[in-house]
C-alpha positions as CSV (number, residue, x, y, z in Angstrom):
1,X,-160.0,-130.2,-39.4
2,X,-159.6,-131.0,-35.7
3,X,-162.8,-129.4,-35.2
4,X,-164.7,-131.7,-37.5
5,X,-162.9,-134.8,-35.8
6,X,-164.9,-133.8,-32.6
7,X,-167.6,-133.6,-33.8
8,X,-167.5,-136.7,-35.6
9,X,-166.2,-138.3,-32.3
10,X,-169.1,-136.9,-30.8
11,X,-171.6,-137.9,-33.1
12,X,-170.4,-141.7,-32.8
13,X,-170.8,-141.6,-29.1
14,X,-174.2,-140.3,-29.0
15,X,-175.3,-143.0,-31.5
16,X,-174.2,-145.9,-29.4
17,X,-175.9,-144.1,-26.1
18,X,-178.8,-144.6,-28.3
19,X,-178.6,-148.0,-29.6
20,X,-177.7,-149.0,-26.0
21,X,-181.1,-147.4,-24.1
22,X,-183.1,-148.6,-27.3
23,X,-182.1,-152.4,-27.5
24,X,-183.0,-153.5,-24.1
25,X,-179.3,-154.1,-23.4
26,X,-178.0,-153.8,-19.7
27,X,-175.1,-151.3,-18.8
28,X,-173.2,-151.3,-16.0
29,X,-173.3,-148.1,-14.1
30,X,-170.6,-146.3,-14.4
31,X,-169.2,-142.7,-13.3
32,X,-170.6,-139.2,-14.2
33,X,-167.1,-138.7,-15.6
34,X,-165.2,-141.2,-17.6
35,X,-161.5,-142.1,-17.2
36,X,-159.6,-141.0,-20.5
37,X,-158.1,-143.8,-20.5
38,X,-161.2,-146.4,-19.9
39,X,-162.1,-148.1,-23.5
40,X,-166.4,-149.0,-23.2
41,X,-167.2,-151.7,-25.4
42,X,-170.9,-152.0,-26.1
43,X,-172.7,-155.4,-26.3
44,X,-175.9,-155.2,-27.7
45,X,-178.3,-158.4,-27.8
46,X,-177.8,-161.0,-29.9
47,X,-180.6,-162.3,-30.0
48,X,-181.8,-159.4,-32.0
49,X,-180.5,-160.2,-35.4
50,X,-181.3,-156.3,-36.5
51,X,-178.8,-154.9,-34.5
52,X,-175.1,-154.9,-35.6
53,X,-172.1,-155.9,-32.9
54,X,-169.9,-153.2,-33.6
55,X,-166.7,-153.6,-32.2
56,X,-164.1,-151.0,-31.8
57,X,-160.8,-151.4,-33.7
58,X,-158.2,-152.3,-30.9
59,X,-156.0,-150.3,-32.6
60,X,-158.4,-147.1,-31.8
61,X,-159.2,-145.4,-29.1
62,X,-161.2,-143.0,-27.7
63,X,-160.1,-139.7,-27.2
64,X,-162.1,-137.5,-24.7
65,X,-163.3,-134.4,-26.3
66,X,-161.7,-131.1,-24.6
67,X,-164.8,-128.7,-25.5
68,X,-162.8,-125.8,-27.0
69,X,-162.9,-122.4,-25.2
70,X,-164.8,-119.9,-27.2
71,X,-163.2,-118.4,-29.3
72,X,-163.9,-114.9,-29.1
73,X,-164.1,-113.2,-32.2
74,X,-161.9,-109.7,-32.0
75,X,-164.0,-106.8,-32.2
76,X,-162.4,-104.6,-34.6
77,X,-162.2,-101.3,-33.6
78,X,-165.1,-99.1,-35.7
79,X,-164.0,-97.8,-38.9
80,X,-164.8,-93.9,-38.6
81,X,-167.1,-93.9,-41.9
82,X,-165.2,-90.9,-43.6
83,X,-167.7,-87.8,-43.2
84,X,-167.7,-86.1,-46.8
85,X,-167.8,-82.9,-46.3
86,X,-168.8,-81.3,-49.5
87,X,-166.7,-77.8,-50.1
88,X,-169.4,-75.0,-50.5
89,X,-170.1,-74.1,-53.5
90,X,-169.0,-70.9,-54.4
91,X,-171.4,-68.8,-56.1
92,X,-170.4,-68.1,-60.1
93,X,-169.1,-65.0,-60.9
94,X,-171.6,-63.7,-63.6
95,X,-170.1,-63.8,-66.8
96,X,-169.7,-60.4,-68.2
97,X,-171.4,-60.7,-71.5
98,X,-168.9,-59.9,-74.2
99,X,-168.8,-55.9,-75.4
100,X,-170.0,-56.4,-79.1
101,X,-167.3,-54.9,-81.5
102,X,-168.1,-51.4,-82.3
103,X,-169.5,-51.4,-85.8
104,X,-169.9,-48.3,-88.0
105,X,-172.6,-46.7,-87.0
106,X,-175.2,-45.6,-90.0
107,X,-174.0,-42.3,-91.6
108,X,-175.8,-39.4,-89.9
109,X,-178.0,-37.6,-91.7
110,X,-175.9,-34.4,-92.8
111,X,-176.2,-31.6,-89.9
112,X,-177.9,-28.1,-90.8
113,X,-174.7,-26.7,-91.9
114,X,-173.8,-29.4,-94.1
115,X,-176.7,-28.6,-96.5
116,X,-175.9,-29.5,-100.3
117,X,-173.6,-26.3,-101.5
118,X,-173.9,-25.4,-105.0
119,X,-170.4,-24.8,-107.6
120,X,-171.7,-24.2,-110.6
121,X,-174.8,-22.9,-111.6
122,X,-176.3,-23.4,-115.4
123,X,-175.6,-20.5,-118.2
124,X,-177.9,-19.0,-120.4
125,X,-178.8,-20.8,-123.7
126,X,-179.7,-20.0,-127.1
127,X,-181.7,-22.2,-129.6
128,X,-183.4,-22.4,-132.4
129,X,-186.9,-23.9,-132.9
130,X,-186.9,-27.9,-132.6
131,X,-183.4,-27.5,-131.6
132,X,-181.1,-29.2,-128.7
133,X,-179.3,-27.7,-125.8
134,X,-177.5,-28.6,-122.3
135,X,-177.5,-27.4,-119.0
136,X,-174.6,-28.2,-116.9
137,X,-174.8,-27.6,-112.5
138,X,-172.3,-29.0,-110.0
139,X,-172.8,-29.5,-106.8
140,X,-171.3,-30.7,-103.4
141,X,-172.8,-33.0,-100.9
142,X,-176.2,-33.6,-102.5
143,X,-178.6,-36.5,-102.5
144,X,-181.2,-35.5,-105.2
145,X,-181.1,-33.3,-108.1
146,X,-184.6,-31.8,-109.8
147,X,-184.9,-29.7,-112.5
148,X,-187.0,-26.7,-112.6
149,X,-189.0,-24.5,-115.3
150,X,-190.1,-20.7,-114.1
151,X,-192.7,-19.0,-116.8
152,X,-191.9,-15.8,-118.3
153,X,-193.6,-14.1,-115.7
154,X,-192.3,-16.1,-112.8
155,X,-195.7,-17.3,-111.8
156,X,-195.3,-20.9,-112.6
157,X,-192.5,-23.3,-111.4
158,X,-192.7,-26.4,-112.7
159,X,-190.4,-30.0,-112.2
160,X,-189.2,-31.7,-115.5
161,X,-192.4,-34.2,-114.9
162,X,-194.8,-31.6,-115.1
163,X,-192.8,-29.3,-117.6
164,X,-193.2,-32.8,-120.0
165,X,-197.2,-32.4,-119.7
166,X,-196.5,-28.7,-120.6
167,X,-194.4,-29.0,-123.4
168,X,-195.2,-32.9,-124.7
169,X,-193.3,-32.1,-128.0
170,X,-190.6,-31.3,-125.7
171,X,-188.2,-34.5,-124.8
172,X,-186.0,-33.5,-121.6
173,X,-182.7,-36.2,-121.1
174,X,-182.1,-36.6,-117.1
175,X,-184.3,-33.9,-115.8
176,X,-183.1,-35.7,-112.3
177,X,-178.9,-35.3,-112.9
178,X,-177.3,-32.5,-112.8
179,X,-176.7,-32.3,-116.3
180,X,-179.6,-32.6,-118.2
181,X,-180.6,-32.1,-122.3
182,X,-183.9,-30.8,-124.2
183,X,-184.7,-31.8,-127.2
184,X,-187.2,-30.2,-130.2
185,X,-187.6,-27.3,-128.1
186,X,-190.5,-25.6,-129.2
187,X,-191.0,-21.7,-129.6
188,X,-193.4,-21.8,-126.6
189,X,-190.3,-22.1,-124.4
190,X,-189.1,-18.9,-125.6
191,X,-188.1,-16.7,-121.9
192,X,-188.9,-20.0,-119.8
193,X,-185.8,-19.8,-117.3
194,X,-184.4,-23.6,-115.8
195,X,-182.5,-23.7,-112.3
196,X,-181.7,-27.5,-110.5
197,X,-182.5,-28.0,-107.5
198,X,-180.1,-30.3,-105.0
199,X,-181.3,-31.4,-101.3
200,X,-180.1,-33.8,-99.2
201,X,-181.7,-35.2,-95.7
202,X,-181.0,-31.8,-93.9
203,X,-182.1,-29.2,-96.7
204,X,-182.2,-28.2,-100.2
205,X,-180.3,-25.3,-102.6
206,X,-181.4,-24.2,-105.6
207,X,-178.8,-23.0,-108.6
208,X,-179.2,-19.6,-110.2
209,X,-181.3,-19.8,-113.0
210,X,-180.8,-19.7,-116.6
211,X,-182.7,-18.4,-119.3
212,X,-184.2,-20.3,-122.8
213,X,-183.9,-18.1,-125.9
214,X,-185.2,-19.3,-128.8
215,X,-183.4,-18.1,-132.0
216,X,-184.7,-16.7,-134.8
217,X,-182.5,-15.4,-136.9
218,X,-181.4,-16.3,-140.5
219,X,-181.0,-20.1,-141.8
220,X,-177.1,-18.7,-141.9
221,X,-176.1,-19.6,-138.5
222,X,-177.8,-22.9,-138.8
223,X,-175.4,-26.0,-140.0
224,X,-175.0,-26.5,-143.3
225,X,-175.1,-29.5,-145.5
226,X,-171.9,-30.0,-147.9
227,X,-173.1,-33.6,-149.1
228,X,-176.3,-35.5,-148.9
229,X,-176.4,-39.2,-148.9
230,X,-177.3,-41.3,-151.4
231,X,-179.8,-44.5,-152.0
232,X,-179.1,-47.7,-152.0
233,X,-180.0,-51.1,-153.3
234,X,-179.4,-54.3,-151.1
235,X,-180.0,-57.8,-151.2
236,X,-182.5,-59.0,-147.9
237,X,-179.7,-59.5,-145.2
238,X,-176.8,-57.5,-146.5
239,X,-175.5,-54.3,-145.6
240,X,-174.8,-50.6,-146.7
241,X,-174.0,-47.2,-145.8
242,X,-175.2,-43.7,-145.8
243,X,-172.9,-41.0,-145.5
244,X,-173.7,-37.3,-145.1
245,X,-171.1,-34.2,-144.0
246,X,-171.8,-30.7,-143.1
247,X,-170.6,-27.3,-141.5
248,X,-171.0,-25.7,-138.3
249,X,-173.5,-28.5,-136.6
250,X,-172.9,-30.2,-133.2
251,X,-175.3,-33.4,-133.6
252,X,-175.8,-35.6,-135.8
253,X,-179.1,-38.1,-135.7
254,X,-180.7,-40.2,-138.5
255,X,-184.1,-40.7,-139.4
256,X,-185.6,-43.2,-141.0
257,X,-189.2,-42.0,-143.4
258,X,-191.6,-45.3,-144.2
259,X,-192.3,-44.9,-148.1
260,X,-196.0,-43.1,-147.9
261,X,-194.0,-40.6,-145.6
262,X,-196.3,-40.6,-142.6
263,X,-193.7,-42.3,-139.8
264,X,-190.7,-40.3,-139.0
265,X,-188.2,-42.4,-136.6
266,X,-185.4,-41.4,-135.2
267,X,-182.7,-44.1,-135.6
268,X,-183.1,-45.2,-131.6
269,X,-187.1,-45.8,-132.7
270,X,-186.3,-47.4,-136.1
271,X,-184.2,-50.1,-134.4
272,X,-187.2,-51.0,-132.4
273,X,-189.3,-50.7,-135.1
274,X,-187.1,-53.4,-137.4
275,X,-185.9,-55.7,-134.8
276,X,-183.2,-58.0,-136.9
277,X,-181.7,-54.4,-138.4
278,X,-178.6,-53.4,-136.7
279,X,-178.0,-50.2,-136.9
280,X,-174.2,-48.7,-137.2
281,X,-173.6,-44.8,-135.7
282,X,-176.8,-43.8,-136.0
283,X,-175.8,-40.1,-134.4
284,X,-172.9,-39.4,-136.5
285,X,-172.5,-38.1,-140.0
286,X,-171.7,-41.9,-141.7
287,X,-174.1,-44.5,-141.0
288,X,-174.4,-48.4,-142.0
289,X,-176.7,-50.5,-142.0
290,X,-176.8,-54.4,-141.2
291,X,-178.9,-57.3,-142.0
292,X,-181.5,-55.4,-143.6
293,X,-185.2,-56.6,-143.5
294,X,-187.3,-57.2,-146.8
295,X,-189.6,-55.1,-144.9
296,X,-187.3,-52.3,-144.7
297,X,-188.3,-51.8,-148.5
298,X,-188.7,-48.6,-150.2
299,X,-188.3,-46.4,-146.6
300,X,-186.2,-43.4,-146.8
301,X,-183.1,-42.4,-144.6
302,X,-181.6,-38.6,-143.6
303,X,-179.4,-36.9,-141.5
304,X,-180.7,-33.8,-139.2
305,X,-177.2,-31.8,-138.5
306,X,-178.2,-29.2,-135.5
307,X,-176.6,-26.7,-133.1
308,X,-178.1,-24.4,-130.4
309,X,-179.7,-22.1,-133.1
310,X,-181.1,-24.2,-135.3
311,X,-180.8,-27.6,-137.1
312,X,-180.9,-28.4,-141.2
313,X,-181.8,-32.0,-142.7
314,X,-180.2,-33.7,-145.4
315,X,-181.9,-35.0,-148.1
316,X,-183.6,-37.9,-148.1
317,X,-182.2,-41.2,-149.6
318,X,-184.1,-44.4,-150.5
319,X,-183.9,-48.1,-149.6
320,X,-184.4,-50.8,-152.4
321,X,-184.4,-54.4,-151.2
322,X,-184.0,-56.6,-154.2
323,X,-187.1,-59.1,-154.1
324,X,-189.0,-57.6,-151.9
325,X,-193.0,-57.0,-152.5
326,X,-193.8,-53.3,-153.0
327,X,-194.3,-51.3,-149.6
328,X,-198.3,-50.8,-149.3
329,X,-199.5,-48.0,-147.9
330,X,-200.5,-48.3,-143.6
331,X,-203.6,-47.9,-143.0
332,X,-205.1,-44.8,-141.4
333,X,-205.5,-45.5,-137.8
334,X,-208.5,-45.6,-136.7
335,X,-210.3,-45.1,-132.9
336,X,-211.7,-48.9,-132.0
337,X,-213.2,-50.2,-128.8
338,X,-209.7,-51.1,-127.2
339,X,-208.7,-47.3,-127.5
340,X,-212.4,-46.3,-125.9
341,X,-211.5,-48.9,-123.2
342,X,-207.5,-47.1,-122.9
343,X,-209.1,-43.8,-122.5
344,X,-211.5,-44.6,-119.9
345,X,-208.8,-44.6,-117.7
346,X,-206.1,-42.1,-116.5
347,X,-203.1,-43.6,-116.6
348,X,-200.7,-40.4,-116.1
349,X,-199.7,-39.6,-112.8
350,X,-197.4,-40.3,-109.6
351,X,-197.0,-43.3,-108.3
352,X,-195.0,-44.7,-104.6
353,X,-194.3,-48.1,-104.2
354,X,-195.8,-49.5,-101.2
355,X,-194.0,-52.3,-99.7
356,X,-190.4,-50.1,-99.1
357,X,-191.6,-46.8,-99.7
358,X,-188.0,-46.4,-101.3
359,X,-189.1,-45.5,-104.9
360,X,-191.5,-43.3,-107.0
361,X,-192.8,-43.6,-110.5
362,X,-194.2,-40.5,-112.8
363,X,-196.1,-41.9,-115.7
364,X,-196.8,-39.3,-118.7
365,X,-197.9,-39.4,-122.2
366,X,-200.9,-40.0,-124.0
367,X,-203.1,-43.0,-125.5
368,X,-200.7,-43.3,-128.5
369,X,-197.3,-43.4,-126.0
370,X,-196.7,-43.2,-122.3
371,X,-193.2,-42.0,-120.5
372,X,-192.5,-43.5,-117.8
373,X,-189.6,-43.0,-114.8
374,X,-189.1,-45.2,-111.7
375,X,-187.1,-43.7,-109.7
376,X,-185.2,-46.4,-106.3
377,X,-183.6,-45.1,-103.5
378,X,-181.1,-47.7,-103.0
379,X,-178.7,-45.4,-99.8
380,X,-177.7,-42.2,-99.1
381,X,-175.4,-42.3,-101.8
382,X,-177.3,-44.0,-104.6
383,X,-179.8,-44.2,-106.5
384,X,-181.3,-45.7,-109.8
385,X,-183.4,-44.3,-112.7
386,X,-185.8,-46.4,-114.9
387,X,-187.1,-45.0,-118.2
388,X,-189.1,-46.9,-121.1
389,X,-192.3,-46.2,-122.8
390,X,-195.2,-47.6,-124.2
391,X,-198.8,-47.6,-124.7
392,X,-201.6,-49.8,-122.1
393,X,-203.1,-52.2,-123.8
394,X,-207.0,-53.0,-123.6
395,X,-206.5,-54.7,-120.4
396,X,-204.6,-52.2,-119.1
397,X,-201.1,-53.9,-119.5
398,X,-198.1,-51.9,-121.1
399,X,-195.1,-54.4,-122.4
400,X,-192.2,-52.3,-123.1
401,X,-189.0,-53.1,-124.4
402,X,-186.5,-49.8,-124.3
403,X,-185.7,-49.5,-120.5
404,X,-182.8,-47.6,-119.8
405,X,-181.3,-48.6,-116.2
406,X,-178.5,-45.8,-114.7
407,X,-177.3,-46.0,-111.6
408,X,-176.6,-42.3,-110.2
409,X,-173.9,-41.9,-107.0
410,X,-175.8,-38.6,-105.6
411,X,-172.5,-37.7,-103.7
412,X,-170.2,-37.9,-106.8
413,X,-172.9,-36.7,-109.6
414,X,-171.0,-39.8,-111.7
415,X,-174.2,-42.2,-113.6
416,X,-173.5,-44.8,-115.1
417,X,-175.6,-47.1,-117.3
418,X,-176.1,-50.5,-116.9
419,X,-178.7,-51.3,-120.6
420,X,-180.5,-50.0,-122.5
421,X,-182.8,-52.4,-123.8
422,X,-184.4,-53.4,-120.3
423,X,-187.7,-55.3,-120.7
424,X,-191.1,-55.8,-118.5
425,X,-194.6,-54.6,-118.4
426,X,-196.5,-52.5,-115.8
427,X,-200.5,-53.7,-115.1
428,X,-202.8,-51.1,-114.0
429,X,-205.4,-52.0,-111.8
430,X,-208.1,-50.0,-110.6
431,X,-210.6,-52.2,-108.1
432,X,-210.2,-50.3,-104.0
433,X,-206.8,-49.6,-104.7
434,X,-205.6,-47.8,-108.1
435,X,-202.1,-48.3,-108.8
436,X,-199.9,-50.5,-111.0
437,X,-197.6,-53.4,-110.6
438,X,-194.2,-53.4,-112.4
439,X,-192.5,-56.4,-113.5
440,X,-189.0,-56.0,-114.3
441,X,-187.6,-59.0,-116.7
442,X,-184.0,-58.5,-115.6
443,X,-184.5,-59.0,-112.3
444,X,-187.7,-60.8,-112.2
445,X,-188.9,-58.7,-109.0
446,X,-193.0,-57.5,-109.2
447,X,-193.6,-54.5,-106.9
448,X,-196.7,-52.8,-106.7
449,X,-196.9,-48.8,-106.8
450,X,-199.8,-47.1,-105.7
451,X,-201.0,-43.7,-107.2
452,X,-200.7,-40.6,-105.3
C-alpha cells in the first residue's frame, strides 16, 4: 500500500509540472531541492476558463517521496536437482522351463525273449462227415492268433481264409482265437492236421499240430433220437413249440425246410429270413416259436442232434397258419443280367484299409453269398473282429444285416461280444484304385480298404 501512495503522490506532481509549463503561467524559480516542509501552490491563468484552479486541501500536505532502496531480491541458494540414478538392471535369471511330469512311456514292444510261449497245444479230433468239432490252444503273451491247415502230405499250409476257399462247405467259427470250431466237415478233410499260430511284435510260435479224422463207423455211435417233434397249427401272430430229445448228442440246432423242400435254414438264417419271427432256443432240444408270420405257412421244422462222430436229424414237423394262402412254389432261380454284371468282377480277396493301416479285411464266397472278416488293430492288447455276409448287388453294393462285433484282449485270450445283428454295406469300386468302402451303421464311420 505505501508503495502505491508514492506513486500516486508522484503521479499528481508531475501532472501539475505539466499544466504549469503548458498554460503560459509564470513560476518563480525555485531550488533544485525542495524544503519538505515548503507547500507550492500552483496558480494557473484565469483568464483561461479551460483550466481548473486546483487548490490543495490545507489540511494536506505534501510529503516528499523517499525513493525506496532496492530491494534486493534473495537469491536462493540452487536446489541441487536430485540426479536419479537408475539402479542397473540386473539381467533375468532364465527361467528353467519346468521338467514335464514323467508320463508312461508306450509299452515296448516285447524283447526277443519275451516271444509268445505256448501252454496248451490242440488234441486230436474225431468226426463224422458233416459233423462239428473244437480245438482248444492257450497261450501266454501273444498279440495274434491264426489258424493253420497242413495237407496230408504236408505240402500245403494254409490259414482259415484260404482253408474257407478250400473247403467252402466247410464253416470255421474264430479261425483268429485260440479256440476255434468247424462245422459240416466234409470227408475231404480226412488226415488234414490244424496247429495255431500266436506272434506278437518280436516273433511268432506255432502249437503242435493236431490231426482231423473223419469217422466212419456205424450209425451206432451217432446220437440217437428218442422223440421227434410234432406239427403245429397257429393262428398268424401266436406262438408254439417244438420239442425233440435224444441220446448221446452234444449239439443241438434247428432247421427250418420251406414247403417244396428246396431251402434248408439253420435257425440263425431262418430268423433273417422271417424278420417279425422270434425265435426261442433254437440250439437246444425244445424250441418256441413267437409271432409267427402268415408267410411262415406250410414250412417244416427239425432238430439235427450231433457229436464228434457223426450227427442224426429228427423228423420233420409242419407249420399250419390258420388263414393263410397256400405256400406256392419259388421259382427256379435263374442267371439274369445283374448276376453277368456280379460275376464280371472278383470280389474275393484281401483287403488293408488305407487311411490307419490298422485293419485288414478277407472277403470270400461266391455270387450266391460272400464271407466277410474285418479285422482292427485297436492296441497292443486289443483287437476287434467283424463278420457278416452277403451277396454284391448289380452296382456292386452288398447291404448286410448279421454282423457279429467281438472285441478280443490278445494278452488275456478273453472275447467278448458286443451284437450280433450289426448292419452296413461295403461298395466295391474298381476305377485306378480297386478296393471297397465299408460303412458301418453303428458307428456311422466309412473307411475305404484297398485290395492287396
Amino acid at each position: 500500500m505505501k508503495r502505491h501512495n508514492q506513486i500516486r503522490i508522484t503521479g499528481i506532481l508531475l501532472l501539475a509540472a505539466l499544466l504549469l509549463c503548458g498554460c503560459g503561467g509564470k513560476a518563480e524559480g525555485v531550488d533544485n531541492v525542495l524544503p519538505t516542509s515548503q507547500v507550492i501552490e500552483i496558480r494557473p491563468d484565469t483568464s483561461d476558463p479551460t483550466v481548473q484552479v486546483i487548490t490543495p486541501t490545507p489540511a494536506q500536505s505534501l510529503i516528499p517521496v523517499t525513493t525506496p532502496a532496492p530491494t534486493t531480491v534473495p537469491t536462493a541458494a540452487p536446489t541441487s536437482i536430485p540426479v536419479v540414478t537408475t539402479a542397473p538392471t540386473t539381467a533375468p535369471v532364465p527361467t528353467t522351463a519346468p521338467t514335464p511330469r514323467p508320463t508312461s512311456a508306450p509299452a515296448p514292444a516285447p524283447a526277443a525273449n519275451t516271444a509268445p510261449r505256448v501252454t496248451k497245444s490242440p488234441t486230436d479230433e474225431t468226426v463224422a462227415i458233416g459233423g462239428s468239432c473244437y480245438f482248444v490252444a492257450k497261450y501266454e503273451n501273444a498279440i495274434w492268433a491264426e489258424w493253420h491247415f497242413v495237407s496230408p502230405d504236408g505240402g500245403r499250409d494254409l490259414d482259415y481264409d484260404e482253408a474257407a476257399k478250400e473247403f467252402p462247405s466247410m464253416e470255421i467259427v474264430k479261425g483268429y482265437a485260440s479256440t476255434m470250431q468247424l462245422k459240416n466237415i466234409p470227408e475231404s478233410l480226412d488226415g488234414w492236421r490244424v496247429y495255431c499260430r500266436f506272434s506278437n511284435n518280436s516273433g511268432a510260435v506255432t502249437t503242435g499240430k493236431a490231426s482231423i479224422t473223419i469217422s466212419r463207423d456205424t450209425a451206432g455211435d451217432r446220437p440217437k433220437v428218442t422223440k421227434n417233434p410234432t406239427g403245429e397249427t397257429v393262428e398268424a401272430g401266436g406262438s408254439c413249440s417244438f420239442v425233440a430229445k435224444y441220446e448221446n448228442a452234444i449239439w443241438a440246432v434247428w432247421h427250418f425246410v420251406s414247403p417244396d423242400g428246396s431251402r434248408d435254414l439253420d435257425y440263425e438264417d431262418a430268423g433273417k429270413e422271417f424278420g417279425s419271427l422270434e425265435i426261442l432256443n433254437g440250439y437246444a432240444s425244445t424250441m418256441k416259436l413267437k409271432n409267427i408270420p402268415a408267410s411262415l405257412n406250410g414250412w417244416s421244422v427239425y432238430c439235427r442232434f450231433s457229436n464228434n462222430v457223426g450227427a442224426t436229424d429228427t423228423e420233420k414237423a409242419k407249420i399250419t397258419v390258420k388263414g393263410a394262402p397256400a405256400p406256392t412254389a419259388e421259382p427256379e432261380p435263374t442267371d439274369t443280367p445283374a448276376i453277368i454284371i456280379i460275376e464280371e468282377f472278383d470280389y474275393t480277396g484281401s483287403f488293408t484299409e488305407t487311411a490307419e493301416q490298422k485293419a485288414t479285411m478277407m472277403i470270400t464266397g461266391n455270387s450266391s453269398k460272400y464271407q466277410v472278416t474285418v479285422r482292427w488293430t485297436v492296441s497292443e492288447e486289443e483287437y476287434i473282429i467283424w463278420t457278416f455276409s452277403g451277396r454284391f448287388s448289380e452296382t456292386g453294393i452288398l447291404s448286410y444285416t448279421d454282423a457279429v462285433k467281438t472285441v478280443v484282449n490278445s494278452q488275456t485270450g478273453v472275447s467278448e461280444i458286443q451284437y450280433t445283428a450289426g448292419t452296413g454295406k461295403l461298395a466295391y469300386v474298381d476305377s485306378g484304385v480297386v478296393g471297397v468302402y465299408w460303412t458301418e451303421d453303428s458307428s456311422g464311420k466309412t473307411s475305404f480298404f484297398s485290395k492287396n
